[in-house]
TORKOLMAR-905113 format. One record per residue (C-alpha): residue number from 1; residue in three letters; chain; y, z, x. Coordinates in Angstrom, 1 decimal, decimal comma. Example, Ala and Ser with C-alpha at 12.3 -4.5 7.8 and 13.67 -1.06 7.14 Angstrom:
BEGIN
(1; 'ALA'; 'A'; (-4,5; 7,8; 12,3)),
(2; 'SER'; 'A'; (-1,1; 7,1; 13,7)),
END
This chain:
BEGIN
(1; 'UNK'; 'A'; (0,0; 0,0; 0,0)),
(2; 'UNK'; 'A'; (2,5; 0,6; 2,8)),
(3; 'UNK'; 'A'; (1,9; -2,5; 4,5)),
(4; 'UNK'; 'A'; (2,8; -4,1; 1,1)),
(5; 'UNK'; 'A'; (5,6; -2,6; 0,9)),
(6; 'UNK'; 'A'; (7,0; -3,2; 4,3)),
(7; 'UNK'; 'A'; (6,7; -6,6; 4,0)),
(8; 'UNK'; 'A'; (8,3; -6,7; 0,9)),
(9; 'UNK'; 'A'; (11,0; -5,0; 2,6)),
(10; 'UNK'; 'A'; (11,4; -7,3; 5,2)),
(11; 'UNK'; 'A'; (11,0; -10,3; 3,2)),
(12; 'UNK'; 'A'; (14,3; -8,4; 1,1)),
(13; 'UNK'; 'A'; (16,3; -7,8; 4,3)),
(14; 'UNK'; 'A'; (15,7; -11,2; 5,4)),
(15; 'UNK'; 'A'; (16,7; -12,9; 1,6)),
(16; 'UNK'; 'A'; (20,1; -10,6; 1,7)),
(17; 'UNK'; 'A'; (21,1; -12,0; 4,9)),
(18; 'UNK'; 'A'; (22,0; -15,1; 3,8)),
(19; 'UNK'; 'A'; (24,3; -17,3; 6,3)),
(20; 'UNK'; 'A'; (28,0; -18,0; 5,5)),
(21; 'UNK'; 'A'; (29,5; -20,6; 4,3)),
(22; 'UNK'; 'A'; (32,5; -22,9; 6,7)),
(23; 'UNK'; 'A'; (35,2; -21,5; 3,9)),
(24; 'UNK'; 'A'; (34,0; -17,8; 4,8)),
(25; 'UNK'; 'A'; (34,0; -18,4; 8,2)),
(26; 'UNK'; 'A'; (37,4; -20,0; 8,3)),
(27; 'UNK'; 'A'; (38,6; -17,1; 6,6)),
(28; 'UNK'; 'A'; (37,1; -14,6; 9,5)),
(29; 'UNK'; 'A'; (38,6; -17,2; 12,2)),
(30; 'UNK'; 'A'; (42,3; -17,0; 10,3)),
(31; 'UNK'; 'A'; (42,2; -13,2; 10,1)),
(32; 'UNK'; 'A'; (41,3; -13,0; 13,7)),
(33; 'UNK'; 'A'; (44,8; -15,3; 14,4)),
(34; 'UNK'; 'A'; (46,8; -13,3; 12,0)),
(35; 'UNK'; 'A'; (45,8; -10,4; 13,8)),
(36; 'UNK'; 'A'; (46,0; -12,3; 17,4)),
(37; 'UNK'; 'A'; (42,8; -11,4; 18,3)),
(38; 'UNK'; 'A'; (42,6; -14,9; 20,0)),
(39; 'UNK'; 'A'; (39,8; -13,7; 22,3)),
(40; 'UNK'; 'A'; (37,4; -13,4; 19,5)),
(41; 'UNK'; 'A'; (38,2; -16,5; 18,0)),
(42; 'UNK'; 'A'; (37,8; -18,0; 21,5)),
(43; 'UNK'; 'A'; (34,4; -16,1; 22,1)),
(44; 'UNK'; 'A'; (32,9; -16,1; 19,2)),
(45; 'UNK'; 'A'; (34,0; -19,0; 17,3)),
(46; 'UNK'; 'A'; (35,0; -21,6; 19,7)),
(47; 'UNK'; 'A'; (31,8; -23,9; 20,3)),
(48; 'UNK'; 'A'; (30,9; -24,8; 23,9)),
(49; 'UNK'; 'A'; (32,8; -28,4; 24,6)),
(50; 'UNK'; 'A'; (36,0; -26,6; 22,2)),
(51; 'UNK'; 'A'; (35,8; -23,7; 24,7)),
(52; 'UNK'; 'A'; (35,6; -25,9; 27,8)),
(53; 'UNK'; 'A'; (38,9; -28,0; 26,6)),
(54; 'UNK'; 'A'; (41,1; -25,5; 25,6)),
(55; 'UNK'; 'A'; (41,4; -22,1; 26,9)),
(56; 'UNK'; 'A'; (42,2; -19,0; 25,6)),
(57; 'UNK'; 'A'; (46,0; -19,1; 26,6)),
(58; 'UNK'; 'A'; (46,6; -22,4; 25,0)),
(59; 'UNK'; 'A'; (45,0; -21,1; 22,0)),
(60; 'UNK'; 'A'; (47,1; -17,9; 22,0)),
(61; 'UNK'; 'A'; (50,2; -20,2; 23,1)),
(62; 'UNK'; 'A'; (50,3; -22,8; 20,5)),
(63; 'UNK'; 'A'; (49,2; -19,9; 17,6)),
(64; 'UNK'; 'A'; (52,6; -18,2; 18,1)),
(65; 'UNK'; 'A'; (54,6; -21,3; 18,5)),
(66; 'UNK'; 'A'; (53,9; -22,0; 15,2)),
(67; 'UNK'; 'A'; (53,5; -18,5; 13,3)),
(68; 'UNK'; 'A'; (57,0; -17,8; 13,2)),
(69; 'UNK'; 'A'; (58,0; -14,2; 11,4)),
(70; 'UNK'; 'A'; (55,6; -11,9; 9,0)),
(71; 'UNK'; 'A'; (52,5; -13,2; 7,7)),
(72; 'UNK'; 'A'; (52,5; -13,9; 3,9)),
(73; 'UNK'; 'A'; (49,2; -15,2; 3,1)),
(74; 'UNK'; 'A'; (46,9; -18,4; 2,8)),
(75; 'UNK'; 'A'; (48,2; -20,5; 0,1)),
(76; 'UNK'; 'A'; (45,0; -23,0; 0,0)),
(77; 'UNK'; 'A'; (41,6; -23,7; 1,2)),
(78; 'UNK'; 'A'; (39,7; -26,8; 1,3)),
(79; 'UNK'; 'A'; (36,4; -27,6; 2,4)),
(80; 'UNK'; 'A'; (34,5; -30,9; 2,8)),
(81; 'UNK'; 'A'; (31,8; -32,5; 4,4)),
(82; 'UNK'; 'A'; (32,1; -35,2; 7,3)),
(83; 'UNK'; 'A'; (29,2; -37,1; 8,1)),
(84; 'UNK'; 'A'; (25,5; -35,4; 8,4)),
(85; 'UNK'; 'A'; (26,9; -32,6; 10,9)),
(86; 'UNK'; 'A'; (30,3; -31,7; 10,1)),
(87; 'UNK'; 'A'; (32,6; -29,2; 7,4)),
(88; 'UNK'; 'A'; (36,4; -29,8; 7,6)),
(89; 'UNK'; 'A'; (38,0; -26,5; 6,5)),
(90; 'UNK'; 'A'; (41,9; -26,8; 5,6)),
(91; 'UNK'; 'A'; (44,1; -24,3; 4,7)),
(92; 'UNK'; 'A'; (47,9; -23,8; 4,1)),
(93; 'UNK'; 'A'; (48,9; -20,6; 6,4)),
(94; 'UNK'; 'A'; (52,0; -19,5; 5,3)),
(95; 'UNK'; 'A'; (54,4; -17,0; 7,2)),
(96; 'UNK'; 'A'; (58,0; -15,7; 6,3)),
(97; 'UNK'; 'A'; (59,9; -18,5; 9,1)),
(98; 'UNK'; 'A'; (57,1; -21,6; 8,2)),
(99; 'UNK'; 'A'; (54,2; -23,3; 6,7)),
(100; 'UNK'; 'A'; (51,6; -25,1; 8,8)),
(101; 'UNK'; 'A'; (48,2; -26,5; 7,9)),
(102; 'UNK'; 'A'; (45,2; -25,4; 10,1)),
(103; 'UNK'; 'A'; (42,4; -27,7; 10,0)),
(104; 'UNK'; 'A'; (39,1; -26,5; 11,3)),
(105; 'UNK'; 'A'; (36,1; -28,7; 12,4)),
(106; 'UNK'; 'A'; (32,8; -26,7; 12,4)),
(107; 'UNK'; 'A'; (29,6; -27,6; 13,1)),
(108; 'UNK'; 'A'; (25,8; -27,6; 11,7)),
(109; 'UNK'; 'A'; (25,5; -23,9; 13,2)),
(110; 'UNK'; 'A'; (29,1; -23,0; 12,0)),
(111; 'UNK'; 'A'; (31,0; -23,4; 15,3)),
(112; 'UNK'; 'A'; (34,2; -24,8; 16,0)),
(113; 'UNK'; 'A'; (34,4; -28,5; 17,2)),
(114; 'UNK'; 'A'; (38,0; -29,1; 16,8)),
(115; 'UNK'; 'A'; (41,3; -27,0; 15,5)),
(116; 'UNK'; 'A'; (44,2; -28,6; 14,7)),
(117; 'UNK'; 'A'; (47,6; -26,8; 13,5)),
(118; 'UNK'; 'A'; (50,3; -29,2; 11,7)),
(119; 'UNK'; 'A'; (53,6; -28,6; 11,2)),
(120; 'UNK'; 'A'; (54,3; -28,2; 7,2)),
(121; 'UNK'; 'A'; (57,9; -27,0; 7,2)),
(122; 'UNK'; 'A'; (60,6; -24,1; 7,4)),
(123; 'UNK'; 'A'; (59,6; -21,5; 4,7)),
(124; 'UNK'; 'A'; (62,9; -22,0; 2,4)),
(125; 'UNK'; 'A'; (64,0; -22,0; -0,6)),
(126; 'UNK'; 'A'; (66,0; -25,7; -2,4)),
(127; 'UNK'; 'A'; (70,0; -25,1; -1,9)),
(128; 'UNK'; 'A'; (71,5; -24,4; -5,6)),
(129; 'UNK'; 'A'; (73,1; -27,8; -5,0)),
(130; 'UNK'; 'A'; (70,1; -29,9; -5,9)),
(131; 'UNK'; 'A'; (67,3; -30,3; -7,8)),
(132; 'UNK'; 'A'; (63,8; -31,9; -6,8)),
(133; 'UNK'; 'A'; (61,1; -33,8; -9,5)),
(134; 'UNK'; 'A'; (57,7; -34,9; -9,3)),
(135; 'UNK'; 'A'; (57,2; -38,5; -9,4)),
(136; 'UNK'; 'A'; (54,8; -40,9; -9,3)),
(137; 'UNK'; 'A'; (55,3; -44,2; -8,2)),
(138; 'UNK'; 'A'; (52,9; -47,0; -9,9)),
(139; 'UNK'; 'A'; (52,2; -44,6; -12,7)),
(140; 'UNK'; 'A'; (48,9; -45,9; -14,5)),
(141; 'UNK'; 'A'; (48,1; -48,9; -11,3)),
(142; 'UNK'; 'A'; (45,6; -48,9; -9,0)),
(143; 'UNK'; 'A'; (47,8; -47,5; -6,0)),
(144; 'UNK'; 'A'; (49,6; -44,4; -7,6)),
(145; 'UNK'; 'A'; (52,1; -42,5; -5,2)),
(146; 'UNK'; 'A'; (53,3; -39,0; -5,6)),
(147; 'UNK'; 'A'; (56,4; -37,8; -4,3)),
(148; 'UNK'; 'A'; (59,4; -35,6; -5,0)),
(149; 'UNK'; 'A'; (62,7; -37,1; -6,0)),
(150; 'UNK'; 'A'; (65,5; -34,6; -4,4)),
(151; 'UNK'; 'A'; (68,9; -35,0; -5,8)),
(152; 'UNK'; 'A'; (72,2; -33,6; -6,1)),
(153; 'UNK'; 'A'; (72,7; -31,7; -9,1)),
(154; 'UNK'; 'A'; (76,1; -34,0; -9,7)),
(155; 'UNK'; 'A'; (74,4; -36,6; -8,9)),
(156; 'UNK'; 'A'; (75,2; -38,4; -12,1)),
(157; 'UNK'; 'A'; (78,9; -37,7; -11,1)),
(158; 'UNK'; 'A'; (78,8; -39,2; -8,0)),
(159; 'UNK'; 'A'; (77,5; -42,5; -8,8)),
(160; 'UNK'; 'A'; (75,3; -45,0; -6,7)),
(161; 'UNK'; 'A'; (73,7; -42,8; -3,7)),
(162; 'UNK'; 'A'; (72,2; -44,1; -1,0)),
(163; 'UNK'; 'A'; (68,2; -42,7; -0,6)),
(164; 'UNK'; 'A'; (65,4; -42,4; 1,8)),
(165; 'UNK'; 'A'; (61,8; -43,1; 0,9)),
(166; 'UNK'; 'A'; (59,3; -41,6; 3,3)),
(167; 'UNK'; 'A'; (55,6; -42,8; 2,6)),
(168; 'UNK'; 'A'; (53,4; -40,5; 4,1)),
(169; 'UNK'; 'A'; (49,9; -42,2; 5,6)),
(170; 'UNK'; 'A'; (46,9; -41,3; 6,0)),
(171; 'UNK'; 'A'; (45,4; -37,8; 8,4)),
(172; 'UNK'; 'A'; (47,7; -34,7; 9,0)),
(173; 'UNK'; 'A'; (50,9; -36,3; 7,5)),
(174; 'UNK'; 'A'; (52,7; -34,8; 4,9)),
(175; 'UNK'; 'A'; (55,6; -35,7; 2,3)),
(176; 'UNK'; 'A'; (57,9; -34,4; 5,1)),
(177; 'UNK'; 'A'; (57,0; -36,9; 7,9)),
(178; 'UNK'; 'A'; (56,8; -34,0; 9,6)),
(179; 'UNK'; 'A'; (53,4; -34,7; 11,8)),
END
Protein backbone atom coordinates (compact mmCIF):
# COMPACT_ATOMS: atom_id res chain seq x y z
CA UNK A 1 0.00 0.00 0.00
CA UNK A 2 2.82 2.46 0.57
CA UNK A 3 4.54 1.92 -2.50
CA UNK A 4 1.12 2.78 -4.11
CA UNK A 5 0.95 5.62 -2.58
CA UNK A 6 4.30 7.02 -3.21
CA UNK A 7 4.01 6.68 -6.61
CA UNK A 8 0.93 8.30 -6.67
CA UNK A 9 2.58 11.02 -4.96
CA UNK A 10 5.19 11.36 -7.31
CA UNK A 11 3.21 11.03 -10.25
CA UNK A 12 1.06 14.29 -8.35
CA UNK A 13 4.29 16.27 -7.77
CA UNK A 14 5.39 15.71 -11.24
CA UNK A 15 1.61 16.71 -12.89
CA UNK A 16 1.71 20.06 -10.59
CA UNK A 17 4.87 21.12 -12.02
CA UNK A 18 3.83 22.03 -15.11
CA UNK A 19 6.30 24.32 -17.30
CA UNK A 20 5.48 28.01 -17.95
CA UNK A 21 4.33 29.49 -20.61
CA UNK A 22 6.72 32.46 -22.88
CA UNK A 23 3.94 35.18 -21.49
CA UNK A 24 4.82 34.03 -17.77
CA UNK A 25 8.25 34.01 -18.43
CA UNK A 26 8.30 37.35 -20.00
CA UNK A 27 6.63 38.55 -17.06
CA UNK A 28 9.46 37.09 -14.63
CA UNK A 29 12.16 38.62 -17.19
CA UNK A 30 10.35 42.31 -17.04
CA UNK A 31 10.07 42.16 -13.24
CA UNK A 32 13.70 41.32 -13.01
CA UNK A 33 14.43 44.82 -15.34
CA UNK A 34 11.96 46.77 -13.30
CA UNK A 35 13.82 45.80 -10.44
CA UNK A 36 17.36 46.01 -12.33
CA UNK A 37 18.28 42.81 -11.44
CA UNK A 38 19.99 42.61 -14.91
CA UNK A 39 22.30 39.77 -13.71
CA UNK A 40 19.53 37.35 -13.38
CA UNK A 41 17.98 38.18 -16.53
CA UNK A 42 21.49 37.76 -18.00
CA UNK A 43 22.15 34.42 -16.13
CA UNK A 44 19.20 32.88 -16.08
CA UNK A 45 17.32 34.04 -18.99
CA UNK A 46 19.68 35.03 -21.64
CA UNK A 47 20.31 31.75 -23.92
CA UNK A 48 23.92 30.85 -24.82
CA UNK A 49 24.58 32.82 -28.35
CA UNK A 50 22.23 35.99 -26.60
CA UNK A 51 24.70 35.81 -23.65
CA UNK A 52 27.82 35.57 -25.93
CA UNK A 53 26.62 38.85 -28.05
CA UNK A 54 25.60 41.06 -25.47
CA UNK A 55 26.92 41.36 -22.05
CA UNK A 56 25.56 42.17 -18.98
CA UNK A 57 26.61 46.00 -19.07
CA UNK A 58 25.04 46.56 -22.42
CA UNK A 59 21.99 45.04 -21.11
CA UNK A 60 21.95 47.10 -17.91
CA UNK A 61 23.07 50.18 -20.25
CA UNK A 62 20.47 50.26 -22.79
CA UNK A 63 17.55 49.16 -19.93
CA UNK A 64 18.14 52.61 -18.22
CA UNK A 65 18.53 54.65 -21.27
CA UNK A 66 15.17 53.91 -21.98
CA UNK A 67 13.34 53.51 -18.47
CA UNK A 68 13.17 57.03 -17.78
CA UNK A 69 11.41 58.00 -14.19
CA UNK A 70 8.97 55.63 -11.93
CA UNK A 71 7.65 52.50 -13.20
CA UNK A 72 3.93 52.54 -13.91
CA UNK A 73 3.13 49.22 -15.16
CA UNK A 74 2.81 46.92 -18.40
CA UNK A 75 0.15 48.21 -20.46
CA UNK A 76 -0.02 44.98 -23.02
CA UNK A 77 1.24 41.62 -23.73
CA UNK A 78 1.27 39.68 -26.76
CA UNK A 79 2.35 36.40 -27.58
CA UNK A 80 2.80 34.50 -30.87
CA UNK A 81 4.38 31.78 -32.54
CA UNK A 82 7.31 32.13 -35.17
CA UNK A 83 8.07 29.18 -37.09
CA UNK A 84 8.38 25.55 -35.39
CA UNK A 85 10.92 26.93 -32.64
CA UNK A 86 10.12 30.29 -31.70
CA UNK A 87 7.41 32.60 -29.21
CA UNK A 88 7.62 36.44 -29.78
CA UNK A 89 6.45 38.04 -26.51
CA UNK A 90 5.63 41.92 -26.76
CA UNK A 91 4.73 44.07 -24.27
CA UNK A 92 4.10 47.93 -23.76
CA UNK A 93 6.39 48.95 -20.59
CA UNK A 94 5.27 51.97 -19.53
CA UNK A 95 7.16 54.43 -17.05
CA UNK A 96 6.29 58.01 -15.66
CA UNK A 97 9.06 59.90 -18.53
CA UNK A 98 8.24 57.15 -21.61
CA UNK A 99 6.73 54.17 -23.30
CA UNK A 100 8.78 51.61 -25.07
CA UNK A 101 7.89 48.17 -26.55
CA UNK A 102 10.07 45.20 -25.44
CA UNK A 103 10.05 42.38 -27.67
CA UNK A 104 11.34 39.13 -26.47
CA UNK A 105 12.40 36.15 -28.69
CA UNK A 106 12.38 32.81 -26.72
CA UNK A 107 13.13 29.57 -27.65
CA UNK A 108 11.71 25.79 -27.55
CA UNK A 109 13.18 25.54 -23.88
CA UNK A 110 11.96 29.06 -23.03
CA UNK A 111 15.31 31.03 -23.41
CA UNK A 112 15.99 34.15 -24.79
CA UNK A 113 17.20 34.37 -28.52
CA UNK A 114 16.81 37.97 -29.10
CA UNK A 115 15.49 41.28 -26.97
CA UNK A 116 14.70 44.24 -28.55
CA UNK A 117 13.45 47.63 -26.83
CA UNK A 118 11.70 50.25 -29.18
CA UNK A 119 11.18 53.64 -28.61
CA UNK A 120 7.22 54.30 -28.22
CA UNK A 121 7.24 57.92 -26.97
CA UNK A 122 7.36 60.64 -24.08
CA UNK A 123 4.71 59.61 -21.52
CA UNK A 124 2.43 62.95 -21.99
CA UNK A 125 -0.62 63.98 -21.99
CA UNK A 126 -2.35 66.04 -25.67
CA UNK A 127 -1.94 69.98 -25.14
CA UNK A 128 -5.58 71.47 -24.37
CA UNK A 129 -4.99 73.12 -27.79
CA UNK A 130 -5.88 70.10 -29.86
CA UNK A 131 -7.85 67.30 -30.31
CA UNK A 132 -6.82 63.76 -31.93
CA UNK A 133 -9.48 61.09 -33.77
CA UNK A 134 -9.26 57.68 -34.91
CA UNK A 135 -9.38 57.24 -38.50
CA UNK A 136 -9.25 54.83 -40.88
CA UNK A 137 -8.19 55.27 -44.23
CA UNK A 138 -9.91 52.88 -46.96
CA UNK A 139 -12.74 52.25 -44.61
CA UNK A 140 -14.46 48.86 -45.94
CA UNK A 141 -11.29 48.13 -48.85
CA UNK A 142 -8.97 45.59 -48.86
CA UNK A 143 -5.98 47.83 -47.52
CA UNK A 144 -7.55 49.56 -44.43
CA UNK A 145 -5.23 52.10 -42.54
CA UNK A 146 -5.62 53.27 -38.99
CA UNK A 147 -4.29 56.41 -37.77
CA UNK A 148 -4.96 59.38 -35.56
CA UNK A 149 -6.02 62.66 -37.12
CA UNK A 150 -4.41 65.45 -34.63
CA UNK A 151 -5.85 68.88 -35.03
CA UNK A 152 -6.07 72.15 -33.57
CA UNK A 153 -9.10 72.74 -31.72
CA UNK A 154 -9.70 76.15 -33.96
CA UNK A 155 -8.90 74.42 -36.61
CA UNK A 156 -12.11 75.18 -38.35
CA UNK A 157 -11.09 78.90 -37.67
CA UNK A 158 -7.99 78.77 -39.15
CA UNK A 159 -8.81 77.48 -42.47
CA UNK A 160 -6.66 75.34 -44.97
CA UNK A 161 -3.75 73.68 -42.81
CA UNK A 162 -0.99 72.18 -44.11
CA UNK A 163 -0.62 68.17 -42.70
CA UNK A 164 1.81 65.41 -42.42
CA UNK A 165 0.92 61.80 -43.14
CA UNK A 166 3.29 59.26 -41.62
CA UNK A 167 2.60 55.63 -42.84
CA UNK A 168 4.07 53.37 -40.47
CA UNK A 169 5.56 49.92 -42.25
CA UNK A 170 6.00 46.86 -41.29
CA UNK A 171 8.41 45.44 -37.84
CA UNK A 172 9.03 47.67 -34.75
CA UNK A 173 7.49 50.92 -36.34
CA UNK A 174 4.90 52.71 -34.75
CA UNK A 175 2.26 55.58 -35.65
CA UNK A 176 5.06 57.90 -34.36
CA UNK A 177 7.89 56.96 -36.88
CA UNK A 178 9.63 56.76 -34.00
CA UNK A 179 11.81 53.40 -34.73
Amino acid sequence: MRKFLLIGLVILAGCSSASPTAEERAREVIDFLVNEDFEKVHDDFFGEKLQESTSLKELEEVWKAEASGTFIGVGSLESSERGDAYQVVEAEIEYSEVIFQLRLTFDEALQLVGMNLSHVGANVDVPDSVTEEQVTVGQGTEYELEGTLTLPKQHQELGNLPGVVLVHGSGPSDRDEAV
